[in-house]
Phi, psi and omega in degrees: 000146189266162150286133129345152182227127187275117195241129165271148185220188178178150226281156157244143208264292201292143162205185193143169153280327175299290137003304197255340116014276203277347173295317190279341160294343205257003175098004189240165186236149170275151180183180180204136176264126203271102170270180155251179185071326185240139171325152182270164183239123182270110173308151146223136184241120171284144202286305204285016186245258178357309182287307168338278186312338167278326205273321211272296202250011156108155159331298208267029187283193161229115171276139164252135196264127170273113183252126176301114212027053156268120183277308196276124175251175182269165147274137183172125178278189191260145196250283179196138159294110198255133206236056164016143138340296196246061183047000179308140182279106173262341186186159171202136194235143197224143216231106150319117201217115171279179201247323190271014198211096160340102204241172145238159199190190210242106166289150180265165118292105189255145178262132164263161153091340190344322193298316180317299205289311157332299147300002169239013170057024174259158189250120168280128112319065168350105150231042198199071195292005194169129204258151188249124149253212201192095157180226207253149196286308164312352156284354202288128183259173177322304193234170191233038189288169202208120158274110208241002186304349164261007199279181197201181209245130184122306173344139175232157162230146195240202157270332171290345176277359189248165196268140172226161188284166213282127187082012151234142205275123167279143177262012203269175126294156171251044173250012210275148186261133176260290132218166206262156178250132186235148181278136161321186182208163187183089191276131183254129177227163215256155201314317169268043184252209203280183190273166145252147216233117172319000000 
């Protein structure tokens, strides 16, 4: 189970673009807290807090938002990050969350070992940048990793093959294929032979 990471926010009066403009010079991110039955409530976040918190404990941690003269704070996970053309953290928005209630959501897949595959000229093929579970939100892991440094060319990998941690469920079939190893293909031509012509 991960700790909460305590993130302070405070309510925000303006909002607008201009509004969210002059907020983010100031170093804060515009943002919202999402529930269900209930209105969202519109955050402000210092961005550089934020990022911390996200670096120590992953995308899928569960924070509790300290709201500035609020006796109750939330529980609540990153709903979603909005993101600039040229990479800037533009808005963020977080999913109101019990400890005791199942929730789902998307895991990324991370590859260990690659390099290894590289050296045997074999080709990994995606077809699952991420897999959906289901299970208590603070159980949720960050990551999927999948170790292909022993896999060979033909290997397949499913959703039935990886472990997942103990109360969570994949929402996939588990024939679904997350990805296959393949022989390089390498074309040889002979010094003189024809051109290939674009």
């Amino acid at each position: 189970m991960k700790d909460a990471a305590i993130i302070k926010i405070e309510k925000r009066d303006q909002c607008g673009s201009n509004a969210n403009r002059r907020l983010r010079k100031t170093g804060y991110l515009p943002g919202n807290i999402f529930s269900k039955g209930t209105e969202s409530i519109a955050i402000q976040v210092n961005k550089s807090e934020l990022r911390k918190k996200i670096s120590e404990l992953g995308r899928n941690a569960v924070f509790t938002l300290d709201m500035s003269g609020e006796k109750n704070n939330f529980s609540a996970i990153i709903k979603e990050i909005q993101i600039s053309p040229r990479g800037e953290v533009l808005h963020v928005d977080f999913q109101q969350v019990s400890l005791s209630q199942e929730i789902k959501t998307d895991v990324i897949v991370k590859i260990v070992g690659e390099e290894a595959l590289e050296a045997q000229k074999l080709i990994l093929t995606h077809q699952m940048d991420s897999v959906s579970v289901k299970g208590l939100p603070q159980d949720i892991p960050e990551s999927i990793d999948i170790d292909v440094s022993k896999l060979h060319a033909g290997s397949v990998i499913t959703v039935g093959d990886i472990t997942l941690p103990k109360g969570i469920i994949s929402e996939n079939s588990p024939e679904h294929i997350i990805l296959t190893i393949n022989q390089s293909k390498i074309r040889t031509t002979d010094d003189e032979g024809d051109e290939d012509i674009a």
